[in-house]
C-alpha positions in Angstrom: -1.4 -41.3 55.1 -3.8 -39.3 52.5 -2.0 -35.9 53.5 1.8 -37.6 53.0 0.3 -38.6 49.8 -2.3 -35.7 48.8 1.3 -32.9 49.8 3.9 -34.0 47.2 1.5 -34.1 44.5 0.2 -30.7 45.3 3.7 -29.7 44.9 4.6 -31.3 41.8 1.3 -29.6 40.1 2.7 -26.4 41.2 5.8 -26.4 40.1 4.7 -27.7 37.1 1.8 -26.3 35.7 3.1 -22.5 36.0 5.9 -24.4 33.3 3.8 -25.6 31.2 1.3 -21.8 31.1 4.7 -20.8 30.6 5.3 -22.3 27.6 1.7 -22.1 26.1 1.3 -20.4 22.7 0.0 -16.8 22.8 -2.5 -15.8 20.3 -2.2 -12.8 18.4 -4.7 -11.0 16.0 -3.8 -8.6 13.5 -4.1 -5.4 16.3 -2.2 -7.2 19.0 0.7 -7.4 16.1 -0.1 -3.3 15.1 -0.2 -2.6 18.5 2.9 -4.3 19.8 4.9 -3.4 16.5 3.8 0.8 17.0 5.0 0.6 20.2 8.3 -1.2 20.1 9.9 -1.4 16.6 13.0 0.7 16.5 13.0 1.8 13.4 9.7 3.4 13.6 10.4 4.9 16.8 13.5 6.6 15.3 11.4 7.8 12.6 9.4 9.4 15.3 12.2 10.7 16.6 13.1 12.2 14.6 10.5 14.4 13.8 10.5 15.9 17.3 14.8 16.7 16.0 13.6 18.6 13.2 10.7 20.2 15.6 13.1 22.0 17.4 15.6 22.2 15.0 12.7 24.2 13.2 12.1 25.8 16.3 15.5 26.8 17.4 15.6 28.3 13.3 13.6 31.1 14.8 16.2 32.7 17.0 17.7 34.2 14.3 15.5 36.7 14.7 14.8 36.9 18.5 17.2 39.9 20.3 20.7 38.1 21.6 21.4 39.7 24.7 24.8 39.8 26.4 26.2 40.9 30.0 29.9 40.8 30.9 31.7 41.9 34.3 35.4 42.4 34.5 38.1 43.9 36.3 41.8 44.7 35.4 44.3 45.9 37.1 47.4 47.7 35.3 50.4 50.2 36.1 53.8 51.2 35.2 57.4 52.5 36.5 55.7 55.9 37.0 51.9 55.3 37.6 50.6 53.4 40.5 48.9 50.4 40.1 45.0 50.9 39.8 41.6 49.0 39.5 39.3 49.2 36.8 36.1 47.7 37.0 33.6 47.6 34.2 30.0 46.0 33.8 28.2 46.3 30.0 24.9 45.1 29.4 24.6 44.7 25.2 21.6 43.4 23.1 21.1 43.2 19.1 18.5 42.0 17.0 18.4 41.4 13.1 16.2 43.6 11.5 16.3 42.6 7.9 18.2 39.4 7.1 16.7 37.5 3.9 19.3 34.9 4.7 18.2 34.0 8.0 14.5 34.2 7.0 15.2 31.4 4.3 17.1 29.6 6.7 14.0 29.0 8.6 11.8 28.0 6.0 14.0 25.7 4.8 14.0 24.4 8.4 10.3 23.9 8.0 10.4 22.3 4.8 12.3 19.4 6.7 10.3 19.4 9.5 7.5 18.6 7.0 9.3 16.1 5.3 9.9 13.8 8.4 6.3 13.2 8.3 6.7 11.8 4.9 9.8 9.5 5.8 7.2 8.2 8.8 4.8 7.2 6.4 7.1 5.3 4.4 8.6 3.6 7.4 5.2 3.1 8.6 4.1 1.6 5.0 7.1 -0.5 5.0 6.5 -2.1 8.4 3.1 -2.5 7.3 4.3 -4.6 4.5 6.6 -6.4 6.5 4.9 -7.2 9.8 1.7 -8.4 7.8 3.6 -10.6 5.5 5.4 -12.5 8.5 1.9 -12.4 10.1 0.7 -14.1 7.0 3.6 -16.1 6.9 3.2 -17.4 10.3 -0.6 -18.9 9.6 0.5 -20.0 6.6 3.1 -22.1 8.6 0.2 -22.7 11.1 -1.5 -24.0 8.0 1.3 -25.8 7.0 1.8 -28.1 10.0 -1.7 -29.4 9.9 -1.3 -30.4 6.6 1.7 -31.7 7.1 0.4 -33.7 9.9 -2.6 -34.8 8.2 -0.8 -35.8 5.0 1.5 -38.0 7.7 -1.9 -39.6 9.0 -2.7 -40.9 5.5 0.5 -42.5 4.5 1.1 -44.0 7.9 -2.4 -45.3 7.8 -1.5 -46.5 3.9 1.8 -48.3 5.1 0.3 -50.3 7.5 -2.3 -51.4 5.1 -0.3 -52.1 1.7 2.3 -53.7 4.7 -0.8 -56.0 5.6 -1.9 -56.8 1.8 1.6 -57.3 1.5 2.1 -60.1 4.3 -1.3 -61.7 2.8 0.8 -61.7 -0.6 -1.7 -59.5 -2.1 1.0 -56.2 -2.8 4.4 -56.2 -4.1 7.2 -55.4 -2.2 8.1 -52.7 -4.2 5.0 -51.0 -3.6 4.8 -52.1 0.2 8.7 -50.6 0.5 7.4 -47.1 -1.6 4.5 -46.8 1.1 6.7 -47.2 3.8 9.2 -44.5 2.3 6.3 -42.1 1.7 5.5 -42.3 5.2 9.2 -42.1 6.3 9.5 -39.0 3.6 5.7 -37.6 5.4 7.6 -37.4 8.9 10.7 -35.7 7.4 8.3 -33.0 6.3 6.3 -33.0 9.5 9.1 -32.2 11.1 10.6 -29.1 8.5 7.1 -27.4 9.0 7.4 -27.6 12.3 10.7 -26.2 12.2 9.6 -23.5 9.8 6.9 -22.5 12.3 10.0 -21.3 14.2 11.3 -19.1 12.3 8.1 -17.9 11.2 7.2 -16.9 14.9 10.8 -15.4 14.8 10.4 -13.2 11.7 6.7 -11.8 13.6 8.5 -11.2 16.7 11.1 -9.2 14.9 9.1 -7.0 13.0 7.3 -6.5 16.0 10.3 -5.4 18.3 9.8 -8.1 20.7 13.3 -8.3 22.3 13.1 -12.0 23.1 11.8 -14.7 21.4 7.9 -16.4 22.6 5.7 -18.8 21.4 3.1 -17.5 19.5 0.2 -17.9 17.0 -1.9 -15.9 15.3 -5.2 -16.0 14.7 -7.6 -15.5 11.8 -8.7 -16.9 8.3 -6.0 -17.4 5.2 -7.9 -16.4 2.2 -7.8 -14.9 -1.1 -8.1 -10.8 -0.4 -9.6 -8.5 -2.4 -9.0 -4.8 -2.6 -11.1 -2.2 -4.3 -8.8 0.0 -6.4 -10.1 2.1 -9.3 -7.5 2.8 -11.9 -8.6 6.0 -13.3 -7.9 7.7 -10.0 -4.1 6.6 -9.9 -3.0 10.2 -10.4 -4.8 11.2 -7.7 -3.8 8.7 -5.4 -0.4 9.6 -6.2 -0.1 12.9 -5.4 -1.2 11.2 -1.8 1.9 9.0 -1.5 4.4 9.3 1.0 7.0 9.2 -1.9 6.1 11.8 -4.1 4.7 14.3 -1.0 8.8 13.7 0.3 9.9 14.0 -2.8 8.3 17.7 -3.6 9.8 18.4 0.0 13.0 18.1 -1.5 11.9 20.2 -4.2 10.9 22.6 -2.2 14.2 22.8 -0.1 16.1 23.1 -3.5 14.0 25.8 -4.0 14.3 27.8 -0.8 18.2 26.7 -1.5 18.2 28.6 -4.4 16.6 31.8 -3.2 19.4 31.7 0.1 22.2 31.6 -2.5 20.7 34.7 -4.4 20.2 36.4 -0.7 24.0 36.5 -0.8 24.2 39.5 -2.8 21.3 41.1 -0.4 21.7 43.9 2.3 21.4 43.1 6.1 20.5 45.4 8.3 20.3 45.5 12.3 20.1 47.2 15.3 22.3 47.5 18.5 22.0 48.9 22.3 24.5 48.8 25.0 24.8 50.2 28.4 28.1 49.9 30.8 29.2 50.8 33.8 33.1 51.7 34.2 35.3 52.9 36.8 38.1 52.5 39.9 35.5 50.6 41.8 32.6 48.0 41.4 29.3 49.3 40.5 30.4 52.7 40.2 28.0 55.2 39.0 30.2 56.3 35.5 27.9 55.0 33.0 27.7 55.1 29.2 25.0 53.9 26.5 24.9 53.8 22.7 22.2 52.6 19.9 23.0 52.3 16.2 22.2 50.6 13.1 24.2 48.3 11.1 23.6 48.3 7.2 26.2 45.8 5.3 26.2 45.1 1.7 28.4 42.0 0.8 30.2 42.5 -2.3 33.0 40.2 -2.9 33.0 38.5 0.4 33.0 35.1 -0.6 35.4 35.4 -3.7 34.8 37.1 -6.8 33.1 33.9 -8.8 31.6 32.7 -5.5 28.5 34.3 -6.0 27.7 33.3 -10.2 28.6 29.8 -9.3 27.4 29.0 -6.3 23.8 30.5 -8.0 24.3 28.1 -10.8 25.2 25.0 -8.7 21.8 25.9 -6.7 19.4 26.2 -9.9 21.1 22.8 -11.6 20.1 21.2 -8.0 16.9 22.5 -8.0 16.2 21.4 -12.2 17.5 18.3 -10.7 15.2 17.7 -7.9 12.1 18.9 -9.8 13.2 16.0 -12.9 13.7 13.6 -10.0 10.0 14.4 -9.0 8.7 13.5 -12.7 10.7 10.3 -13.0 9.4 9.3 -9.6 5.7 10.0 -10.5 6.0 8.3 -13.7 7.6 5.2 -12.6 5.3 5.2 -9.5 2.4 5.4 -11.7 3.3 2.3 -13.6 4.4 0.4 -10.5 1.0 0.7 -8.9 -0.8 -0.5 -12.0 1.4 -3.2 -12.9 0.9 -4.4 -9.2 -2.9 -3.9 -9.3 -2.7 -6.4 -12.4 -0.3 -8.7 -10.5 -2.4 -9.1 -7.4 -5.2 -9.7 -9.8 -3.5 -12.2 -11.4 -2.7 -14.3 -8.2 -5.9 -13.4 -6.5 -7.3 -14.9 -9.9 -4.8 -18.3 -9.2 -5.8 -19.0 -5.3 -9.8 -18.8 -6.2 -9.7 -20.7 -9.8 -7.1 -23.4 -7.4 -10.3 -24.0 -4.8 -12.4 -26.6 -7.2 -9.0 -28.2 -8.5 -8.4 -29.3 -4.9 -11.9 -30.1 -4.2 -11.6 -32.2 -6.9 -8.3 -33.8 -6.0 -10.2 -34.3 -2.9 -12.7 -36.2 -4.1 -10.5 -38.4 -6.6 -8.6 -39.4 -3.6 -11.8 -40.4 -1.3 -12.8 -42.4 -5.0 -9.3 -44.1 -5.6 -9.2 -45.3 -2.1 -12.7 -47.3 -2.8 -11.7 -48.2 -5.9 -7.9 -49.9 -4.7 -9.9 -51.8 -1.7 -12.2 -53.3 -4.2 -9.0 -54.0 -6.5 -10.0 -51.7 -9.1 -6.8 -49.6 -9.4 -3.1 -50.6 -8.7 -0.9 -49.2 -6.2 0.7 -46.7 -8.1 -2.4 -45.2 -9.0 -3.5 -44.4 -5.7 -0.3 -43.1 -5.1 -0.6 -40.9 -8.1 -3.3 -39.5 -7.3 -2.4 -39.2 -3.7 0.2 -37.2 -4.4 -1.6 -35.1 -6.6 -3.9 -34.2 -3.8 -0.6 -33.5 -1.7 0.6 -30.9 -4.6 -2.8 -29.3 -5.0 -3.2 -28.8 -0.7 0.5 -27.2 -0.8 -0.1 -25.2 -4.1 -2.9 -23.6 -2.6 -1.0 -22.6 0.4 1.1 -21.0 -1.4 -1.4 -19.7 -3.5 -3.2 -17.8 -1.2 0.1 -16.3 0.8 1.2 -15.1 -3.0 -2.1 -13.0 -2.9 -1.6 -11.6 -0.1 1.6 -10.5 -0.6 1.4 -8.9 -4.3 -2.1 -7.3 -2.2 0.6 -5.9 0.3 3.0 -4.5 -2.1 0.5 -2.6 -3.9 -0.7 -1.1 -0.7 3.1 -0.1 0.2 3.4 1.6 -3.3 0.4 3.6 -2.3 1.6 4.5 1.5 -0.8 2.6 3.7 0.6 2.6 6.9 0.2 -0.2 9.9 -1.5 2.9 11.6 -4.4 1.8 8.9 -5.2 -1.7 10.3 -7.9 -2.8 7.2 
């Protein structure tokens, strides 16, 4: 009897309890997000793609000056109303190799220069993912947050309808103020449930910056405070210099440059050499051989059109005054970006620690007011003044402290910090 009994159950806890692991929340600290997000967001990983492109683009550049090397075999047969028809068989083995070519040389180093700039475009992307990955990670404990106090706030206006119901029944309350406690509490699970709504999407958002390709339950662990960040503003100029934005930016300056210099190459001389041995006669591999070596010297004068050259120069120079002007605006309103978003993290840094004793206080007005309405020493609407001001101050601070962060994670994007630097 125990075993027809002890059987089913051991199959229903089974089948069940691998359900309900399933569906457990996994928790995540800040290097489970890194390390998940470096390994399987796609726009980083195209980022790092595409450095190994320009790698080999860069790579590939250099065969402009390696020896190109051709062998062909043929065979033709011809004749005519007084010859006979005969074979002709021919193998050729050719090779060339530039020996000056100021074209191809800046060709290359222009490859380079591009090469170098992926890494650039990396640590931007890698900045930006930064930004974005920690604010949803913020946002997610902040949601985390938000649902206890939520649920907590619901605990003490359920707890306050049922009493103001009870003084009400005893005819010590109002009905107006016993029907307002009862909406509060009705308003209280409306809320409850929109922050535990908004805990979904901000397990979405995570997962998406993350690459996860399907969606999981998750939290996040870890403490939701007001940061702090040591930046000294004398050594902005420095710093910038550092940033992924300008470095990318004198890349492009650089390739204007080297731009430049290939369009002036146009009026320059090339020179290169040339070897080739073949084989000809009736039949294959016959012994009639031939070589030849020589050196090619060309001088372009009007091969592209005769105001290619002038114009084509200017176009390059204006693209190059262009790029370097580009580089000063970009430093200059860089510069001012990074202070003014020192200043505005300290400004909202300033707001979530100033915010702490207001909501102690509110806190301890609260605990107060509920002594004082027992005893009868404050009406209704008091407590629930003052209730609610505890309310405002608990979700003020929330969003206090997720406001620091975030002006604290701009700032670090302006100055390249990348989600390989977890601090």
């Amino acid at each position: 009897m125990m075993k027809k009994i002890f059987l089913p159950l051991l199959l229903i806890a089974s089948t069940v309890l691998p359900l309900a692991a399933q569906q457990a929340a996994i928790e995540l600290s800040w290097a489970d997000c890194v390390r998940e997000a470096l390994a399987n967001n796609p726009g980083l990983k195209a980022k790092k793609m595409a450095i190994d492109q320009y790698k080999y683009l860069y790579l590939a550049g250099y065969n402009a000056y390696l020896p190109k090397i051709n062998i062909s075999h043929s065979v033709n047969r011809s004749g005519g109303d007084h010859t006979t028809p005969a074979n002709k068989w021919g193998l050729s083995v050719s090779a060339s190799e530039p020996i000056l070519n100021l074209g191809a040389m800046s060709s290359i180093r222009t490859s380079k220069i591009n090469y170098d700039k992926t890494f650039s475009d990396y640590r931007m992307e890698s900045a930006s993912l930064r930004q974005a990955l920690y604010s949803a990670f913020m946002g997610l404990m902040a949601a985390q947050e938000q649902v206890l106090v939520d649920k907590r706030i619901l605990d003490i206006r359920e707890q306050n309808a049922k009493l103001i119901k009870l003084k009400y029944d005893s005819g010590m309350e109002s009905r107006g103020n016993m029907l307002y406690a009862a909406a509060l509490y009705e308003l209280s699970k409306t809320n409850a449930a929109k922050s535990e709504r908004s805990l979904n999407m901000a397990r979405r958002e995570l997962l998406k910056n993350m690459g996860a390709s399907s969606y999981r339950p998750v939290t996040v662990k870890g403490e939701l405070t007001a940061p702090v960040y040591d930046f000294k503003t004398e050594s902005v100029k420095e710093l910038l210099e550092k940033t992924p934005q300008v470095v990318s930016q004198l890349k492009s300056v650089e390739a204007q440059k080297e731009r430049l210099l290939s369009a002036r190459y146009d009026l320059f001389p090339t020179l290169s050499a040339s070897q080739s041995v073949s084989w000809s006669g009736p039949q294959e591999f016959t012994v009639d051989r031939s070589w030849s070596m020589g050196l090619s010297l060309s001088l372009p004068l009007l091969s592209g059109g005769i105001t290619y050259y002038p114009n084509s120069t200017k176009a390059a120079k204006l693209a190059f005054k262009s790029a370097e002007e580009s580089l000063k605006d970009l430093k200059a309103s860089l510069e001012s970006d990074i202070l003014n978003g020192y200043d505005d993290f300290l400004n909202s840094r300033d707001t979530a620690l100033s915010n702490v004793s207001v909501l102690a206080s509110n806190e301890e007005r609260y605990k107060e007011s509920q002594i004082k309405y027992m005893a009868g020493q404050i009406s209704f609407i008091d407590l629930a003044n003052i209730e609610q001001s505890m309310v405002d101050a608990r979700q003020n601070q929330l969003q206090y402290l997720r406001n620091a962060n975030n002006k604290k994670l701009a700032l670090e994007n302006l100055l390249g910090v990348g989600l390989e630097e977890r601090n």
